[in-house]
Every structure is written in structure tokens, then in C-alpha cells.
N, CA and C atoms as a LAMMPS dump frame, in Angstrom:
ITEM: TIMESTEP
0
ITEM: NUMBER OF ATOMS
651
ITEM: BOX BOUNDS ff ff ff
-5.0000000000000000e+02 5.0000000000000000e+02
-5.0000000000000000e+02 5.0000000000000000e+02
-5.0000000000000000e+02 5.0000000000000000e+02
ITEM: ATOMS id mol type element x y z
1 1 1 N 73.171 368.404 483.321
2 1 2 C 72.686 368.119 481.976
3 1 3 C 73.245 369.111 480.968
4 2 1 N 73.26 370.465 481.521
5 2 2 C 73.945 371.327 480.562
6 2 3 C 75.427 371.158 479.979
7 3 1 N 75.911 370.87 481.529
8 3 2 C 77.537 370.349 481.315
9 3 3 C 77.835 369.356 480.52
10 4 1 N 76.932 368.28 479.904
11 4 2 C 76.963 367.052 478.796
12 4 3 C 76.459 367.777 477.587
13 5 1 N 76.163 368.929 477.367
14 5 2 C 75.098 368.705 476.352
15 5 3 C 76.132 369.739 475.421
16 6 1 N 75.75 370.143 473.918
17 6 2 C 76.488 371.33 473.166
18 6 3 C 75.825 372.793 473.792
19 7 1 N 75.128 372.992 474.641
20 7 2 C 74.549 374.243 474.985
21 7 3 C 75.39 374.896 475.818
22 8 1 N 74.921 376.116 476.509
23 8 2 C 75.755 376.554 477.862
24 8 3 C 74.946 377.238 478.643
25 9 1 N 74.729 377.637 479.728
26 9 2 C 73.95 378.349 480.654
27 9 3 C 73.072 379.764 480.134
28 10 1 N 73.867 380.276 479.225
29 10 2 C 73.781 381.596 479.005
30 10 3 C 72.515 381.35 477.711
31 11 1 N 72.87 380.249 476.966
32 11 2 C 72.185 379.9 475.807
33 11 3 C 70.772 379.502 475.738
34 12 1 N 71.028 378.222 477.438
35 12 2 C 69.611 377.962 477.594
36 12 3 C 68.844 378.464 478.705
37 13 1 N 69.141 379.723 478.96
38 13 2 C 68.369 380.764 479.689
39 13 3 C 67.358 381.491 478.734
40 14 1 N 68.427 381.594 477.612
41 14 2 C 67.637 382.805 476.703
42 14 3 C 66.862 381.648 476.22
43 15 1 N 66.852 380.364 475.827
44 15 2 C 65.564 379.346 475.104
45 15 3 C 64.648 379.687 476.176
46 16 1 N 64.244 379.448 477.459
47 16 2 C 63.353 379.365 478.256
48 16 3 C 63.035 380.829 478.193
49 17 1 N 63.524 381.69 477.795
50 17 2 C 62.962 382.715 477.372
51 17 3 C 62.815 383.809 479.009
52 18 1 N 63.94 383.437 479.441
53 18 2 C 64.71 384.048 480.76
54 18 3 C 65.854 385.35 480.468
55 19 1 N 65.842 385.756 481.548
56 19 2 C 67.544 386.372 481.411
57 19 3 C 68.894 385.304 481.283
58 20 1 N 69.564 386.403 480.479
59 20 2 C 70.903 385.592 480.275
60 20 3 C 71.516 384.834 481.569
61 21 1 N 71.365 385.327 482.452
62 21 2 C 72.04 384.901 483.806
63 21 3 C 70.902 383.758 484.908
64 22 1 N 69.734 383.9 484.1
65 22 2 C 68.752 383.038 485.11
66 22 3 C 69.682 381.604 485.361
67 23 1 N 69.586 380.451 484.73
68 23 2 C 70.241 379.641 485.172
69 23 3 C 71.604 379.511 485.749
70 24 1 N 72.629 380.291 485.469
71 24 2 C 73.583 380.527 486.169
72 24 3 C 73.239 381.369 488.441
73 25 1 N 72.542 381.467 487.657
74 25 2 C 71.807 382.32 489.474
75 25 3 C 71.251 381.154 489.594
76 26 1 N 70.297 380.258 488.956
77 26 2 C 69.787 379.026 489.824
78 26 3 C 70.494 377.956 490.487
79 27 1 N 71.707 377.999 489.385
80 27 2 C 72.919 376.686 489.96
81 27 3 C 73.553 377.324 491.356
82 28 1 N 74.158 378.59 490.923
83 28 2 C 75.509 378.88 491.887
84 28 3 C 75.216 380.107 493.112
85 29 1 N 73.572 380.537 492.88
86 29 2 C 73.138 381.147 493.708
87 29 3 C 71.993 380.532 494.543
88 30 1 N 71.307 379.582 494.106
89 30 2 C 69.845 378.969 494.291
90 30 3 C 69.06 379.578 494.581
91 31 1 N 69.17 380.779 493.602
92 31 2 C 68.108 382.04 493.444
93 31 3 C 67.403 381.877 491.971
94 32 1 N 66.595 381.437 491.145
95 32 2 C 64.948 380.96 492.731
96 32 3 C 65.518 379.435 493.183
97 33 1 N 65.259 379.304 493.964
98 33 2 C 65.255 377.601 494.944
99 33 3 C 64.742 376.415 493.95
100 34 1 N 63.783 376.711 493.582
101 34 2 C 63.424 375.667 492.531
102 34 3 C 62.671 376.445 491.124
103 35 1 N 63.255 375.617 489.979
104 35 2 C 62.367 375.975 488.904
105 35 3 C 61.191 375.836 488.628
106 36 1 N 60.679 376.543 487.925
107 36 2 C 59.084 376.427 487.712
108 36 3 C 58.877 375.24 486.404
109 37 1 N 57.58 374.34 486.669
110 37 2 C 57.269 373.667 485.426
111 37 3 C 57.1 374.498 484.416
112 38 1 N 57.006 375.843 484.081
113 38 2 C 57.082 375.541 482.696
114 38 3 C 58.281 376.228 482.473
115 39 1 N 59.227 376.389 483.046
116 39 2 C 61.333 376.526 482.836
117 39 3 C 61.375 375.69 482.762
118 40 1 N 61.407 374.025 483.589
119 40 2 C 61.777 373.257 483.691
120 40 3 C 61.499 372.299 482.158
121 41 1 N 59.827 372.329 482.012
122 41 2 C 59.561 371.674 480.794
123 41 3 C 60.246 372.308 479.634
124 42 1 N 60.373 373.712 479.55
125 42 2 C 61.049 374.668 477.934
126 42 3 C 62.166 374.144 478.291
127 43 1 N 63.306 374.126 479.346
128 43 2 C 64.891 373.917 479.458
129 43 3 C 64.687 372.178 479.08
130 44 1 N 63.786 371.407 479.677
131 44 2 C 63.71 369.921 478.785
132 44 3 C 63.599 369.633 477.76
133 45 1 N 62.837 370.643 476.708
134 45 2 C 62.745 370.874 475.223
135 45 3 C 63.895 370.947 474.538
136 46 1 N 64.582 372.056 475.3
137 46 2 C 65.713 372.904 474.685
138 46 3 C 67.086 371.64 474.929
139 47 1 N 67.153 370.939 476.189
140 47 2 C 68.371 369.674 476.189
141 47 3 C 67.917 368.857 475.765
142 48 1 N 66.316 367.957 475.494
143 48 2 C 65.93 367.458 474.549
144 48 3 C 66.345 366.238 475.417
145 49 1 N 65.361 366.094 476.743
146 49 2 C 65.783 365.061 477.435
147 49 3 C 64.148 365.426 478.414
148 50 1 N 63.517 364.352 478.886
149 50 2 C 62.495 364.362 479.978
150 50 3 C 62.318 365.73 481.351
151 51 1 N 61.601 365.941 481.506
152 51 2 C 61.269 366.996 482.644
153 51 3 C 62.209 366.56 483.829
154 52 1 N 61.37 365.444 483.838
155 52 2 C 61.342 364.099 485.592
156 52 3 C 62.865 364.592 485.673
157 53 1 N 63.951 364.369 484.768
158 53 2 C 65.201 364.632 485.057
159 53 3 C 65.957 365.772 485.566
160 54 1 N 65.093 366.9 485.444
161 54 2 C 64.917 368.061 486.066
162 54 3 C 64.404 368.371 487.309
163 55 1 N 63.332 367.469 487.565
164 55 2 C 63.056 367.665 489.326
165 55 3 C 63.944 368.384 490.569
166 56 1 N 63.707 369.031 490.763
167 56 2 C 64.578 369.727 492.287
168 56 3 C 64.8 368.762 493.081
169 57 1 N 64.054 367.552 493.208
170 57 2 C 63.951 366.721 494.251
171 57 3 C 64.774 365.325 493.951
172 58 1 N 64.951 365.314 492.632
173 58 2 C 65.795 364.22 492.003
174 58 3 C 67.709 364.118 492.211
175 59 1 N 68.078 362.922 492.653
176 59 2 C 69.546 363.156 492.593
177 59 3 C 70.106 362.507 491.681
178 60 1 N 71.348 363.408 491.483
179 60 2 C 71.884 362.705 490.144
180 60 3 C 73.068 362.213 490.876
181 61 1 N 73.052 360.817 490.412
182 61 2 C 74.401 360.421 490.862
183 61 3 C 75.084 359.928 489.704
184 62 1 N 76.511 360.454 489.983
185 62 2 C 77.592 360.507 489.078
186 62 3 C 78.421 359.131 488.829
187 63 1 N 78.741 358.639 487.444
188 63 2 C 79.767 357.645 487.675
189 63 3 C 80.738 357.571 487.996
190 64 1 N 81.292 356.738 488.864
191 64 2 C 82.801 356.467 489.653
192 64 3 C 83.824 356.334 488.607
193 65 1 N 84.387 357.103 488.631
194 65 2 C 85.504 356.942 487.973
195 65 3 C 86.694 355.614 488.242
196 66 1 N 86.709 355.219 486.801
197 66 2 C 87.276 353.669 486.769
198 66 3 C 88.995 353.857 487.574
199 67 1 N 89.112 352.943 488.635
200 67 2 C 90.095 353.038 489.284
201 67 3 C 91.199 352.857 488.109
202 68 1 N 92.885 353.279 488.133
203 68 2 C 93.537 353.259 487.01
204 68 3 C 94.437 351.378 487.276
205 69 1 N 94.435 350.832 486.388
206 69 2 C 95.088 349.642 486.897
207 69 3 C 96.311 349.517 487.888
208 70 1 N 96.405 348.853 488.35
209 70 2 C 97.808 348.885 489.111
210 70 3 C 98.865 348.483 488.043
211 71 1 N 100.117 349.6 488.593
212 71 2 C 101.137 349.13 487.183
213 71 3 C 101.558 348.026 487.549
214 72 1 N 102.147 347.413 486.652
215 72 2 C 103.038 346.006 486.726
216 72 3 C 104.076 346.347 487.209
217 73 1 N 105.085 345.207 487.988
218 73 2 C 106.393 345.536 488.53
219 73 3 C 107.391 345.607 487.495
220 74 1 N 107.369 344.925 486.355
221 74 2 C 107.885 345.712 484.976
222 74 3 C 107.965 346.419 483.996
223 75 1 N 107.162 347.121 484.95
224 75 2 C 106.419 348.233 483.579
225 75 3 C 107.605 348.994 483.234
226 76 1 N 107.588 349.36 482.168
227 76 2 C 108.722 350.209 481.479
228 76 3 C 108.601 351.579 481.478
229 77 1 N 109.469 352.189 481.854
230 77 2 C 109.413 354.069 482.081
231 77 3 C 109.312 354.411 480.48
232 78 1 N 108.487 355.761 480.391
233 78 2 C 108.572 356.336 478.813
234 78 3 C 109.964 356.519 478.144
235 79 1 N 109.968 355.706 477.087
236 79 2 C 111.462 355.528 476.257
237 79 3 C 112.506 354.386 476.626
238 80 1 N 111.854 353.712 476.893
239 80 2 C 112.346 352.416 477.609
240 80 3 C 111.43 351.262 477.12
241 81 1 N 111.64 349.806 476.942
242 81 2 C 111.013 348.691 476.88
243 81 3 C 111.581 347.9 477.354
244 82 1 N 110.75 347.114 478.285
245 82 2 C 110.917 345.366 478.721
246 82 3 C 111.61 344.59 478.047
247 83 1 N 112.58 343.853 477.921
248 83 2 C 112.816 342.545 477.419
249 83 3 C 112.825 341.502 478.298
250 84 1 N 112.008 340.604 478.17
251 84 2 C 112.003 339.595 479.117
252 84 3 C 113.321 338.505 478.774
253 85 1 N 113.624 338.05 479.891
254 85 2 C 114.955 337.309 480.418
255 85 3 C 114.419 335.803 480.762
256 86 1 N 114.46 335.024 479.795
257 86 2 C 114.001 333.569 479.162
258 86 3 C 114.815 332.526 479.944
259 87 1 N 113.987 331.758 480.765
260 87 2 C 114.755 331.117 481.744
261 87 3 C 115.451 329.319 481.033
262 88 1 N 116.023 329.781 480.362
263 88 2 C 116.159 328.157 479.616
264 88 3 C 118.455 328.99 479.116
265 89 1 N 118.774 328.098 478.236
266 89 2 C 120.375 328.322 478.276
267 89 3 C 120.694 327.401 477.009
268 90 1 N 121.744 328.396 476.275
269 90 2 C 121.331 327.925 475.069
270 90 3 C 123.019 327.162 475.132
271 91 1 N 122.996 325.853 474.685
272 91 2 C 124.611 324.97 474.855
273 91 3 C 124.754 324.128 474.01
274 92 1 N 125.772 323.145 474.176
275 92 2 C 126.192 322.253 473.561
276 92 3 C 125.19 321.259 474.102
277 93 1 N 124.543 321.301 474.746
278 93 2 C 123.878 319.784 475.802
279 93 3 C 122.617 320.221 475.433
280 94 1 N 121.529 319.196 475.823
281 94 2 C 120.131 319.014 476.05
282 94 3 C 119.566 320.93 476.776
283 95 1 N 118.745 320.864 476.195
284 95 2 C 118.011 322.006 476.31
285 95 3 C 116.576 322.106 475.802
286 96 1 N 115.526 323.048 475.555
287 96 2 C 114.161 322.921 474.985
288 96 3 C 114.159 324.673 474.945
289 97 1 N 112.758 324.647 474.171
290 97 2 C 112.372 326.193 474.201
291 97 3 C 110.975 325.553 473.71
292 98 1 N 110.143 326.324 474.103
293 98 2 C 108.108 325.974 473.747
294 98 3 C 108.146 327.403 474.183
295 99 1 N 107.288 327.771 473.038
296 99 2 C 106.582 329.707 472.824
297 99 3 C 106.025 329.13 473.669
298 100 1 N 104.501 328.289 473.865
299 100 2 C 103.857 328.425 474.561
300 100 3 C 103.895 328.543 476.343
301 101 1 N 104.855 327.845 476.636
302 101 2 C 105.192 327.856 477.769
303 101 3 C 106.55 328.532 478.431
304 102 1 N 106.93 329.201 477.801
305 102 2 C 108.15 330.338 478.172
306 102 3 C 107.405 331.008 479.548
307 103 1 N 108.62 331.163 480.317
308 103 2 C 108.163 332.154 481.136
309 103 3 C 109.577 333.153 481.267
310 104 1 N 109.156 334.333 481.326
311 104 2 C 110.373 335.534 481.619
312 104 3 C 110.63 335.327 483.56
313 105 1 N 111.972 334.812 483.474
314 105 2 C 112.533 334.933 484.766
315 105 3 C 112.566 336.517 485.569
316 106 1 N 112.841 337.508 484.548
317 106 2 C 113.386 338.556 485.058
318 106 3 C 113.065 339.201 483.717
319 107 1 N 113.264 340.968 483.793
320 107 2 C 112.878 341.43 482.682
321 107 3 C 114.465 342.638 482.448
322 108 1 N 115.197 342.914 481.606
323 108 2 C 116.13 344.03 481.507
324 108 3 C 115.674 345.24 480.659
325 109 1 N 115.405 346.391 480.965
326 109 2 C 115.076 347.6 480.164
327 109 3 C 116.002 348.273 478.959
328 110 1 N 115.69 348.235 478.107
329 110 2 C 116.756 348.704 476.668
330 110 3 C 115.921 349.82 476.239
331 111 1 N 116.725 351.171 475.736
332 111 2 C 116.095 352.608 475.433
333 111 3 C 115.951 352.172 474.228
334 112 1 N 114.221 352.732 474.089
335 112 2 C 113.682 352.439 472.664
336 112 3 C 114.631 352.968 471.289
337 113 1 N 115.236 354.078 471.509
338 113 2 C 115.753 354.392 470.364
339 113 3 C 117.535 352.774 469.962
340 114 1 N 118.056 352.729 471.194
341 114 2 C 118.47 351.484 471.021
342 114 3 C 117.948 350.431 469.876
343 115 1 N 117.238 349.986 470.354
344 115 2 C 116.309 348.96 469.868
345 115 3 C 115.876 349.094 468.315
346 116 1 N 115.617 350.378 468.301
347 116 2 C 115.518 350.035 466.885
348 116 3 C 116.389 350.61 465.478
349 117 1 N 117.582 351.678 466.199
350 117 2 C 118.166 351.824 465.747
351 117 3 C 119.631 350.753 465.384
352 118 1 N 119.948 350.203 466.92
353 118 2 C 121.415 349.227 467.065
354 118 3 C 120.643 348.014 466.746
355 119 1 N 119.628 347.456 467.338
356 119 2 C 119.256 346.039 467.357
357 119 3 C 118.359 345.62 465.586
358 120 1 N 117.941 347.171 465.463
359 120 2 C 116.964 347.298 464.216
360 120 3 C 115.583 346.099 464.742
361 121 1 N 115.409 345.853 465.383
362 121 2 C 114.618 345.186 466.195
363 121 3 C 113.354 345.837 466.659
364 122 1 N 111.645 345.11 467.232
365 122 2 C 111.015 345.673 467.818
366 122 3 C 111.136 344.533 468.956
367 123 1 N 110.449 345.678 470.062
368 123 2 C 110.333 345.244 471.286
369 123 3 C 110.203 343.903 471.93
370 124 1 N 108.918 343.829 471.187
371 124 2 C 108.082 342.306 471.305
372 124 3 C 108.888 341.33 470.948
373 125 1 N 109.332 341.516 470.141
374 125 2 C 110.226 340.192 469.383
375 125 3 C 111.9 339.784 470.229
376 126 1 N 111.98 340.256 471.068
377 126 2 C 113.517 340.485 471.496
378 126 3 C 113.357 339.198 472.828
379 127 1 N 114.024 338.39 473.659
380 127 2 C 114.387 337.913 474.009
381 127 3 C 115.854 337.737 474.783
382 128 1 N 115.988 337.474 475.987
383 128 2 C 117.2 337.059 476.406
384 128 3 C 117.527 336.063 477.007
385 129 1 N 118.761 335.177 476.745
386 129 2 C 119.129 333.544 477.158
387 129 3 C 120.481 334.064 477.69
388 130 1 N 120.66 332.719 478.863
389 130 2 C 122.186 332.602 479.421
390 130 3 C 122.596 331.742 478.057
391 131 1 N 123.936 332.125 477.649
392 131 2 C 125.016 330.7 477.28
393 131 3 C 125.523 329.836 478.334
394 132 1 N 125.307 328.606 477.493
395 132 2 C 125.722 327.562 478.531
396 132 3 C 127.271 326.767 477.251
397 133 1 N 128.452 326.643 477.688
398 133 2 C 129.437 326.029 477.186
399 133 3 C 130.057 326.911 476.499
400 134 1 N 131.569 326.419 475.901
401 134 2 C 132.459 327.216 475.411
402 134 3 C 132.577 326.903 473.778
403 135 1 N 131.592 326.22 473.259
404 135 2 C 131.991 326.02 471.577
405 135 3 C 131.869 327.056 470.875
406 136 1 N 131.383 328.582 471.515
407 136 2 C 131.476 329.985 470.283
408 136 3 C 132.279 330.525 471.328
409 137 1 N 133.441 330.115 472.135
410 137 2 C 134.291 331.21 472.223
411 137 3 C 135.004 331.521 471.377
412 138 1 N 135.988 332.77 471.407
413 138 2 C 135.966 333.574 471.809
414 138 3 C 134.969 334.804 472.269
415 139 1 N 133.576 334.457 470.805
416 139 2 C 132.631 335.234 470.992
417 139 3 C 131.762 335.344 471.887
418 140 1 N 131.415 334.063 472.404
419 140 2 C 130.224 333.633 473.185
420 140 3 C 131.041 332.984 474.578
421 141 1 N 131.063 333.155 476.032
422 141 2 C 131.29 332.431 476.865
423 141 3 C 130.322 332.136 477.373
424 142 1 N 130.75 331.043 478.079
425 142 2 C 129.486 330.197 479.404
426 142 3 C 129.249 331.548 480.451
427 143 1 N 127.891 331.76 480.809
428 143 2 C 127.153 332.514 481.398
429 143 3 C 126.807 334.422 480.888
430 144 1 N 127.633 333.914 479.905
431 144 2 C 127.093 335.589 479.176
432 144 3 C 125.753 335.455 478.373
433 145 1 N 124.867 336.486 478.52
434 145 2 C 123.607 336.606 478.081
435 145 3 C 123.524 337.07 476.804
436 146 1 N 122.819 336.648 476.191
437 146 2 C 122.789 336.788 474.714
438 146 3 C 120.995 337.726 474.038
439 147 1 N 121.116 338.772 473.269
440 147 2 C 119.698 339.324 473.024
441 147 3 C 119.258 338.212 471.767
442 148 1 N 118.305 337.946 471.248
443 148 2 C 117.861 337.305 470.514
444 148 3 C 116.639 338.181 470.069
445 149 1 N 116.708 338.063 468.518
446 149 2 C 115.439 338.573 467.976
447 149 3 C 114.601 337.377 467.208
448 150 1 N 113.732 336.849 467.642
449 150 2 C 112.689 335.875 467.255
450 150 3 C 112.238 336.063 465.982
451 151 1 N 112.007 337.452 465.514
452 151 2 C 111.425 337.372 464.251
453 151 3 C 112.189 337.036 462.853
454 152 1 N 113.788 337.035 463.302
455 152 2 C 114.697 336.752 462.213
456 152 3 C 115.202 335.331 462.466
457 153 1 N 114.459 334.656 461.778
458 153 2 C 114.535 332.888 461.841
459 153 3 C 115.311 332.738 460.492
460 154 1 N 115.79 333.395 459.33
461 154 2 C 116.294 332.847 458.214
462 154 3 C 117.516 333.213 458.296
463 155 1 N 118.669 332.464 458.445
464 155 2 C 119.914 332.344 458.088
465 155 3 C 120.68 332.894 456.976
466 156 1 N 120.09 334.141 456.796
467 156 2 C 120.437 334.955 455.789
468 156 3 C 120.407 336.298 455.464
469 157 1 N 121.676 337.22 456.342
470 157 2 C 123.602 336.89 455.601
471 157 3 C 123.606 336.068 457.065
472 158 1 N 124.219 335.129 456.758
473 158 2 C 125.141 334.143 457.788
474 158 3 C 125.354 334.798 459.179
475 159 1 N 125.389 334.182 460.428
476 159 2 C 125.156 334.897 461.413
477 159 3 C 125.527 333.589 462.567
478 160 1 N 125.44 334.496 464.075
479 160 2 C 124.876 333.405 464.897
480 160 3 C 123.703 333.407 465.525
481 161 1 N 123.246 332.15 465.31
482 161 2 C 121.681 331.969 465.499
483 161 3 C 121.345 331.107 466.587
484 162 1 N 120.485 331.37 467.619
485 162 2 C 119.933 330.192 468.567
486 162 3 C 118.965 329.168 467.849
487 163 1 N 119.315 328.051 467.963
488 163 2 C 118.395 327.09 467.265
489 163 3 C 118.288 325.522 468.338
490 164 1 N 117.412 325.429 467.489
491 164 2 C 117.137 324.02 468.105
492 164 3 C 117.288 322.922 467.21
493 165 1 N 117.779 321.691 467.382
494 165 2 C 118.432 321.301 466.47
495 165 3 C 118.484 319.545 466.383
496 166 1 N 117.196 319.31 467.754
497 166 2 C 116.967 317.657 467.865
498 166 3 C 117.216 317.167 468.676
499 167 1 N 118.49 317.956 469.001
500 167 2 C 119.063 317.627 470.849
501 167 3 C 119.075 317.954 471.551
502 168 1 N 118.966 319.494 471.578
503 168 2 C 118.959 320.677 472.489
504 168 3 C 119.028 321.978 471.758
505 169 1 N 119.101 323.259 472.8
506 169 2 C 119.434 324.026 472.188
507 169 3 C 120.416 324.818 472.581
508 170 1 N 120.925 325.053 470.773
509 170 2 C 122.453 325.574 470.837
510 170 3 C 122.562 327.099 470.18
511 171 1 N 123.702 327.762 470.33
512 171 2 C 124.025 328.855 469.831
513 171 3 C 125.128 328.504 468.813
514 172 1 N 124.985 328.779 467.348
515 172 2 C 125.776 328.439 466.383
516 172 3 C 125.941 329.674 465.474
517 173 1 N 126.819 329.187 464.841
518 173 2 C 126.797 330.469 463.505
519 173 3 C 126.647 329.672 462.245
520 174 1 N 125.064 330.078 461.644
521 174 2 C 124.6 329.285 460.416
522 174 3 C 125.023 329.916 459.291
523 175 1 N 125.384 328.976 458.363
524 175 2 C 125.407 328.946 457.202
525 175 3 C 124.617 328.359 455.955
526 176 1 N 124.134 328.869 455.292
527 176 2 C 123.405 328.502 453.946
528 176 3 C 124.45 327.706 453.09
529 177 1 N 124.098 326.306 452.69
530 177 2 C 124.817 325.733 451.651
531 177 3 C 124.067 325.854 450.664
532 178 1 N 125.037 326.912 449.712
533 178 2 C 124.364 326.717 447.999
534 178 3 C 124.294 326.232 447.043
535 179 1 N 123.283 326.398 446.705
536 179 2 C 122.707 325.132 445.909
537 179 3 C 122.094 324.057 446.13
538 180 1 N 122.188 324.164 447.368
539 180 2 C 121.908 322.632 447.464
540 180 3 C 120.177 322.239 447.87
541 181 1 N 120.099 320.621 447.424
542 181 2 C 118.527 320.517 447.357
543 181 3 C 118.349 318.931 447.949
544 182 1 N 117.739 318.902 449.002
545 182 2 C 116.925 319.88 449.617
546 182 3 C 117.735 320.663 450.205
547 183 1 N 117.375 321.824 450.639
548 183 2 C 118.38 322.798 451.21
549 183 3 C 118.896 322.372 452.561
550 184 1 N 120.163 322.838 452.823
551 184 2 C 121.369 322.553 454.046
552 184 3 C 121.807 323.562 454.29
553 185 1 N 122.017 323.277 455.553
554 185 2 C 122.812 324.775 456.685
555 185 3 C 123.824 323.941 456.919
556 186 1 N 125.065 324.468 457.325
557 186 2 C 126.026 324.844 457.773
558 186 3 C 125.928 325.042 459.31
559 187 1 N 126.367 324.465 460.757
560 187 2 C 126.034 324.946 461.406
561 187 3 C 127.732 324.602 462.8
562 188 1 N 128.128 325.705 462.729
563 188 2 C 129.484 325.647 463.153
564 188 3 C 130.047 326.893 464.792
565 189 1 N 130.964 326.047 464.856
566 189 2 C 131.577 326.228 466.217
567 189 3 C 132.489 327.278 466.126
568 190 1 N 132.933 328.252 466.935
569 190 2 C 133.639 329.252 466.678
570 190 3 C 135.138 328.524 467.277
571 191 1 N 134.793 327.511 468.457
572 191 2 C 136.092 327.434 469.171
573 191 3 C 136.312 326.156 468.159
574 192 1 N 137.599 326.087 467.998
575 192 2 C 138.478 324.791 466.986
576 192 3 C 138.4 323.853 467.464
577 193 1 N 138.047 323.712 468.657
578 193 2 C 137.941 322.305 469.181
579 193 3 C 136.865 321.521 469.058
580 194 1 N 135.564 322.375 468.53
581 194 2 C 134.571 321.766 467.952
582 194 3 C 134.652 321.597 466.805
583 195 1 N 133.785 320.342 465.883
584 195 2 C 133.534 320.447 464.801
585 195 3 C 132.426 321.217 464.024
586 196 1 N 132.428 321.545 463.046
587 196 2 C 131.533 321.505 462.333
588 196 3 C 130.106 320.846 461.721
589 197 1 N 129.122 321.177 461.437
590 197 2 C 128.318 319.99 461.193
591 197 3 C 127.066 320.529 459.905
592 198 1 N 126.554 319.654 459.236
593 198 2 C 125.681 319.742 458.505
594 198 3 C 124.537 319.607 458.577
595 199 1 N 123.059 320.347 457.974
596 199 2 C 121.876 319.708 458.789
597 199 3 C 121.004 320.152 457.575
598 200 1 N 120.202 319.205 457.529
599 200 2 C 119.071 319.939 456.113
600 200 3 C 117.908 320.93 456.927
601 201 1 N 117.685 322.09 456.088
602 201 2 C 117.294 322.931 456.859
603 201 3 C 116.201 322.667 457.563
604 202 1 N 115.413 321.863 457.188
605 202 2 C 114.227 321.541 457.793
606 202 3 C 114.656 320.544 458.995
607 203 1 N 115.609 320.196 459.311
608 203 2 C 115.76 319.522 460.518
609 203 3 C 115.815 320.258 461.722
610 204 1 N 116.055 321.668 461.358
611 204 2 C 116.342 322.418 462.504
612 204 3 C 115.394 323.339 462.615
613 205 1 N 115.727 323.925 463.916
614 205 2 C 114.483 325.062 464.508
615 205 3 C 114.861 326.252 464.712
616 206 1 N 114.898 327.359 463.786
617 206 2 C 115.77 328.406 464.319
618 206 3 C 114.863 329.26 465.5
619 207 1 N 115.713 329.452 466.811
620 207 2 C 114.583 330.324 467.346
621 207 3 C 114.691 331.992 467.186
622 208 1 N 115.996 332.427 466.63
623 208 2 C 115.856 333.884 466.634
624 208 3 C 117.636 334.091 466.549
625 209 1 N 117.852 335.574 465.664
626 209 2 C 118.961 335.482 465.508
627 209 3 C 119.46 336.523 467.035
628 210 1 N 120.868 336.018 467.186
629 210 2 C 121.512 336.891 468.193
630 210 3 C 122.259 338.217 467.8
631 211 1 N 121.797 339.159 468.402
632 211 2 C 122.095 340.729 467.845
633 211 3 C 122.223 341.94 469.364
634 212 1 N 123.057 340.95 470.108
635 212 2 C 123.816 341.629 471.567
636 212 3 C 124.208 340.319 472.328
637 213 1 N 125.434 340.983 473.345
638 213 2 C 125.798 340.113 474.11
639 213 3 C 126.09 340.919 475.146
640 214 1 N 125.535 340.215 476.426
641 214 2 C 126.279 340.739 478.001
642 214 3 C 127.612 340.23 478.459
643 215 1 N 128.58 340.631 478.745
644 215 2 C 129.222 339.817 479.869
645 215 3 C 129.973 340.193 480.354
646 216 1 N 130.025 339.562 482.192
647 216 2 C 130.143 340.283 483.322
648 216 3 C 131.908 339.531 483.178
649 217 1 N 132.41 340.838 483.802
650 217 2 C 133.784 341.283 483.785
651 217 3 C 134.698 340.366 484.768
């Protein structure tokens, strides 16, 4: 009780109107064996808590200390964050993306100062997709992984953006057409062998702009 309370041994010896050392000799010597009711009742005054709780004969049992969770198998080391690795592929063909039902295949670790210095990015918001097809080569090949930041959905300065677009989802580099009303993107192929194409902005879904690329050698 002392050990919870603002008092200390020495303090509430002298309230009970003891020597400085009486309660310290009662704990760690059990000299006297038990306190007397009226120590026991003045030291209950003085912690400002019931006698009964004082009993010699009473046990106090302690709370269990809350087991610590088990870490996750992706937990991220200090200075490090998760990016989860988005099992879908962003192409020329049929594809989907649903927030709600995403699941991270795999997770890759990026050093926080990374992240928000190169990517200017936070954690949460980051994402990673395979490319599927060759219409942004040179930049983009089939099976290189692409970072995506979710929170930058507006096409503005011009960029390449993962979007969704009615048919699937693709990796493009959008453009803002100005002036124009209702407003239109621009939404184009890096390799020449694709065309170009037009889309009013509201037809499309941007899911996040791309701001890294992997690819294996």
C-alpha cells in the first residue's frame, strides 16, 4: 500500500507516531510480527484506505501482468516500414482493384527516412503492384514492381498513374487537357506502338500515383 501511495516508509512511521525505521523493520525484518490495531488503524488514516486491508492475515494478490502481444510476422524493425505487396497487376488487359477487399500477398520493408524524404510519401498510403505488358516500356516492363502512393489520385504535374479505367487496370502516364469542360485526361502509352487515348475525367479511377520501380536484372 505504501509502494502505491505518495508516502514512504520513513514518513508513515513518523504519522503512526513510531520510529523512523518502525515500518521498514516490520516489512524487511518482521520485527514486530504483526502490527498492533492502533498502528494499523493510524497507518490506515495516514494511506487513507480501510484497516481490514492491513490485516497480517490478509493476502494481497497482485495483478498479472498483461502478456505482451505476439509480434506479427511483418512487423517492421525501428526505422523501417511495411509496404504491403498488392496481389492484383496493373496492364493493358482486364484487371480490378476493391480497397475493401485487397489483400497484401507479401510485405517489402523501405527505411523510413526513404519514404519520406525520396517517395515524400507516408507509410500507410504506399502500395506495391506487378506490371503486367509492355505499353510503358521503356519505363515500365512486364513483371517489374511498381510503388504506388494512393493518396495522390490527381493528375497533377502529369505523371504515371495506376488507374482504372472501365476495363481493367492499367499503368499510364496522365495528362490534364486544358480547358476543357467537362474535364479530360490524356491517358498515354510510352511504347509507340500503342496509341494514345482520351477519357473525361470522371470516367476513370485513379488508384495512386507511381513514385518507384523494381526490376530484376
Amino acid at each position: 500500500m505504501v509502494a502505491d501511495s505518495s508516502t514512504n516508509l520513513r514518513t508513515a512511521s513518523l504519522a503512526i507516531e513510531r520510529n523512523s525505521s518502525y515500518l521498514h523493520q516490520f516489512i524487511h525484518r518482521g520485527t514486530p510480527k504483526v502490527l498492533a490495531q492502533d498502528d494499523r488503524e493510524a497507518l490506515a488514516e495516514h494511506l487513507g484506505c480501510s484497516p481490514d486491508l492491513l490485516r497480517h492475515d490478509r493476502r494481497v494478490t497482485r495483478r498479472a501482468r498483461p502478456k505482451p502481444a505476439p509480434a506479427s510476422p511483418y512487423a517492421a524493425p525501428r526505422g523501417y516500414s511495411a509496404v504491403p505487396v498488392i496481389d492484383v497487376r496493373a496492364s493493358a488487359g482486364p484487371g480490378a482493384w476493391n480497397d475493401k477487399s485487397e489483400e497484401a500477398a507479401d510485405t517489402w520493408l523501405f527505411a523510413d527516412p526513404l519514404i519520406r524524404h525520396e517517395f515524400r510519401a507516408k507509410p500507410e498510403d504506399l502500395r506495391i503492384i506487378t506490371v503486367d505488358g509492355d505499353s510503358m516500356e521503356p519505363v515500365l516492363s512486364s513483371g517489374d514492381r511498381i510503388l504506388i502512393d494512393v493518396s495522390r489520385t490527381v493528375p497533377v504535374p502529369p505523371g504515371i498513374f495506376v488507374i482504372w479505367d472501365g476495363m481493367g487496370l492499367v499503368a499510364k502516364r496522365i495528362e490534364h487537357v486544358p480547358h476543357s469542360e467537362p474535364p479530360k485526361v490524356v491517358l498515354k502509352s510510352l511504347n509507340p506502338e500503342y496509341d494514345s487515348y482520351e477519357r473525361l475525367a470522371e470516367e476513370i479511377r485513379v488508384v495512386g500515383r507511381a513514385v518507384w520501380v523494381s526490376r530484376r536484372l
